[in-house]
Structure formats: structure tokens, C-alpha cells
N, C-alpha and C positions, 0 to 999 in steps of 0.2 A: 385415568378414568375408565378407559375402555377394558385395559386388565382386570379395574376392580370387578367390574360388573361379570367378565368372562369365569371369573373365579368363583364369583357369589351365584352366578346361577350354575357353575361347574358342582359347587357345595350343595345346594339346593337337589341335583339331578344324583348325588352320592347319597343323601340322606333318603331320597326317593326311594332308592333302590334299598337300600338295607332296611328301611318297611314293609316295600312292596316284593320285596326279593325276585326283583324286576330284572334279570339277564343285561337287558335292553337299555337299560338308564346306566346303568355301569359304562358302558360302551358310549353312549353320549358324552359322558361325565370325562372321560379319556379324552374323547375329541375335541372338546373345549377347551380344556390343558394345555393339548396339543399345538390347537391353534390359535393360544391365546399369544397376541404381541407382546415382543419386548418394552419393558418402561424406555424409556427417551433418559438416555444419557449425556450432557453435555461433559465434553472434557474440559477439566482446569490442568494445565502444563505452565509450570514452573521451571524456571533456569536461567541461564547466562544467554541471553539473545542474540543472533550476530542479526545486523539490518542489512536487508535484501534492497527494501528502495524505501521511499519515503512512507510506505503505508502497509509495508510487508517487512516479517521478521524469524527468522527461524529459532527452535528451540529443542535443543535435544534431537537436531536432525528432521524434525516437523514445520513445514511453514505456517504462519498463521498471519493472516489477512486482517488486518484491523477494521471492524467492524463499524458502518456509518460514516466513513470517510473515503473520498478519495482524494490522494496524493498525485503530483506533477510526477510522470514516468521517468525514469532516469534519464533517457536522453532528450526527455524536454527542455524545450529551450521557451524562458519568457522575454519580456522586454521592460525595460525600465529607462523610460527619455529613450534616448534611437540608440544605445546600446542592448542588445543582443545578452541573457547571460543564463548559464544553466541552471534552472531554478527546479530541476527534477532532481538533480544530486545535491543540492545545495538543501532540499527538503529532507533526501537520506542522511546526509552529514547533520542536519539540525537535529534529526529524531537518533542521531548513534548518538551525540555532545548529550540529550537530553537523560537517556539512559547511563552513559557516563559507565557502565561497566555494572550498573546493580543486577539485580536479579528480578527477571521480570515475572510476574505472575498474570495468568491471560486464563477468561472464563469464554469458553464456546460459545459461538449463541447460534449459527449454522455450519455449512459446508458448501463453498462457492463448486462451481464444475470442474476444477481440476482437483477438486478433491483434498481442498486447503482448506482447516480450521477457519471459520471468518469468528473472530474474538474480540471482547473489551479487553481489552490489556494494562496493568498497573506496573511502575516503576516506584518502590514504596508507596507512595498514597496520591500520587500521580496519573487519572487517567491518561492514559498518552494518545487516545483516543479525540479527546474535547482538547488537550496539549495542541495537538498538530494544525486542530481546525480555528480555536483561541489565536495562534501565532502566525495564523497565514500561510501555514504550509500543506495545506488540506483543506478541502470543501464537502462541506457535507456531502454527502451520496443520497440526498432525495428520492432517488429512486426505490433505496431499499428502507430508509430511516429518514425517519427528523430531530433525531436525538440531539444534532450537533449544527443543529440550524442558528443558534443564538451564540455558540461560539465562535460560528463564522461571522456574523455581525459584531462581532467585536473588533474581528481583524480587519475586517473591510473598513471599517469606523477608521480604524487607528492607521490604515494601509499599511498593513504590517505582512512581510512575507509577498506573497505573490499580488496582494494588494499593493504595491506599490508602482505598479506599472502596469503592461498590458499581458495578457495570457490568453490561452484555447483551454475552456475545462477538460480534465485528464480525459474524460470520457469521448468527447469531441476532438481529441486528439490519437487516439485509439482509434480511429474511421477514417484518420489523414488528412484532418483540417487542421492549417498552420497560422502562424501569424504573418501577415507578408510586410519583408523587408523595405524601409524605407529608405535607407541609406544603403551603398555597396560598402562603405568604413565608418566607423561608430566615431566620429572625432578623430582625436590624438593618439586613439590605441589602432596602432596600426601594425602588431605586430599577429600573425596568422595562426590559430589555431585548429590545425587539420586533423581527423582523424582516418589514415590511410584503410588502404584495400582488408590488411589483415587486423583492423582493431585499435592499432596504435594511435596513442594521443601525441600527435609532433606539433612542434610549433615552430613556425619560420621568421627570422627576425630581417628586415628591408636589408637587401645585398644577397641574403642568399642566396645559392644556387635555384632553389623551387621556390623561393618565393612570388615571382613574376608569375608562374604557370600556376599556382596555387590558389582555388576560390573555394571561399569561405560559404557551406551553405548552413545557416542556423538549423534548420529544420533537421536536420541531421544530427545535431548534439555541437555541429563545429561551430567556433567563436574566433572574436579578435580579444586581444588583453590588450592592458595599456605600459605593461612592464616583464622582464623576462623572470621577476619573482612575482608577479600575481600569477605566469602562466605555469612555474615550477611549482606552487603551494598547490593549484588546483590538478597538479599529479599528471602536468603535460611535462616531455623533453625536448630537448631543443635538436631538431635537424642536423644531422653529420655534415651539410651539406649547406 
């Protein structure tokens, strides 16, 4: 709108001038060109997605932030009955199964402050946007939208995803509010899930070496399993030691 107007009185100040053979309206007429704004371009990016975390995806080398949602951070951790389980990668691993390798197509709608695409995003004819927050693995972001407010009432109805137990909304857990632990062992899984000094996912099973000196902090991303294949599937190794 503001272009149209900068142009039609840019045209207006050109026709002036070739009546009035006006020097001076010429020179206006430049200026308004000049400083007339750019139309507002939203990008649409098309491609093979890789998933960053449960609410971010990149394409073609571009992140882009899924718009009116937010997702549990990767190393969140929620709770379900007094087990501890991480439901920040368990929301990335839902939304990469969900996409399945298609091609995704994502329309702009801003740009958050690191300067990331924030987009609706489609996998065929699948928002993956109302997807994430439908399934429980995302909560609407109220703050910027309420697009996806009635999706989230589906999941919470059905406690589906992170409705199924207790959690800190992703935004509340970005500030360093945790859920605090009620048990120091979730039951029967008593087997350790540590993630050491440099990053590594180990797990310690009762006799080993570290496992006595070994504490488990959720808050951290670390967990207990209840078997040394539910800790190898979720892409921990087992202790040299």
C-alpha cells in the first residue's frame, strides 16, 4: 500500500512537471522513487528437510522455525508416573518419522532474532505445524499466535505426547525452571543414563565400575532405562567400564 501511493503521487509530480515544465517537480518525482520501500517479500523454501529439534528444520542449508508452536527443547526432559524421559527428542524423532523423507514446503510468515525463517511448513498436505501441536508434541506459542490453540486441545483431551504426564512449557524451561525429581530411581529401571563432561551419551548398568559414583540429573537431558536395549535404541553406549 505504501508503494502504491509513493508511485501514484511520484506519477502525479512527473505529469506536473511535463505541463508545468517545472525543473523542481522532476526532482521531487526522483525522490519519491527513490525513497520509495520495498514490497514485503515472504519466502517459500522447498526441499529435503533435515530436523534440528522438535520445532526447527533446516532446508537447503536455511533454518526455519515453525511458526505458532513451541516444541520441548532437545534436552528436555518430562515426566510420566515418576519416570523421568526425554520428551524434547522424542518430539524431534516424532516430527523427522512424520516427514518420513518427503519434501517439505514452508511459507515465511516472519523472522525470529537470530534471523531464522519463522514459517508454516507442509509435508504433502500435512501442516506439520497444527501436526506437532494435534499430537502433543508442541503447545501453541500464545504469545506470538493462536492459530494452534484448538490443536492443543485435542492433545491435552486425548493426553497425547507430552500430555501424558508432567512438563515445564518449552518457554519456562528456557529461564531454568525444571520439574523437580520425586524419586532418586524411577522403579525397576535402574540402569544409568549419563551424559559426560564432553557430550557423550553412556550408560551404566548395576556392577559397573562408575556406576556407584554415577548421579543421574534429569534436568540435564540424563535418564534411567529399564533395559540395555531401550538405552542402545535411544542412541546411548554402554560404559567401557
Amino acid at each position: 500500500m505504501a508503494f502504491h501511493v509513493f508511485v501514484t503521487t511520484a506519477r502525479a509530480a512527473v505529469c506536473g512537471a511535463v505541463r508545468r515544465g517545472a525543473a523542481r517537480w522532476v526532482a521531487v518525482a526522483l525522490v519519491l522513487l527513490i525513497a520509495a520501500p520495498p514490497l514485503a517479500a515472504h519466502a517459500e523454501i522447498t526441499g529435503s528437510a533435515s530436523v534440528i529439534d522438535g520445532d526447527t528444520i533446516e532446508i537447503h542449508g536455511q533454518r526455519v522455525r515453525l511458526f505458532g508452536i513451541d516444541a520441548p527443547e532437545t534436552g528436555q526432559v518430562c515426566r510420566a508416573g515418576d519416570k523421568p524421559w526425554p520428551c524434547g527428542q522424542q518430539a524431534a524423532l516424532a516430527l523427522d518419522k512424520k516427514i518420513a523423507g518427503r519434501p517439505v514446503s514452508c511459507t515465511e510468515k516472519d523472522r525470529d532474532r537470530y534471523g531464522r525463517i519463522v514459517a508454516i511448513c507442509f509435508a504433502d498436505k500435512v501442516n506439520l505445524n497444527a501436526w506437532l501441536a494435534a499430537e502433543g508434541w508442541a503447545l501453541a506459542y500464545r504469545h506470538y499466535s493462536m492459530d494452534y490453540v484448538r490443536d492443543e486441545d485435542v492433545a491435552r483431551a486425548a493426553r497425547k505426547g507430552i500430555w501424558r504426564g508432567t512438563f515445564v512449557a518449552p518457554w519456562d524451561w528456557r529461564q531454568g525452571q525444571r520439574i523437580e525429581s520425586t524419586k532418586d530411581e524411577p522403579g525397576d529401571c535402574v540402569i544409568k543414563g549419563n551424559i559426560n563432561s564432553k557430550g557423550e551419551h553412556i550408560y551404566h548398568v548395576p556392577g559397573g565400575e562408575y556406576y556407584d559414583r554415577t548421579r543421574i540429573d534429569p534436568s540435564k537431558g540424563e535418564r534411567w532405562f529399564c533395559s540395555e536395549a531401550e538405552a542402545r535404541s535411544a542412541g546411548w553406549r554402554r560404559s567401557k567400564r
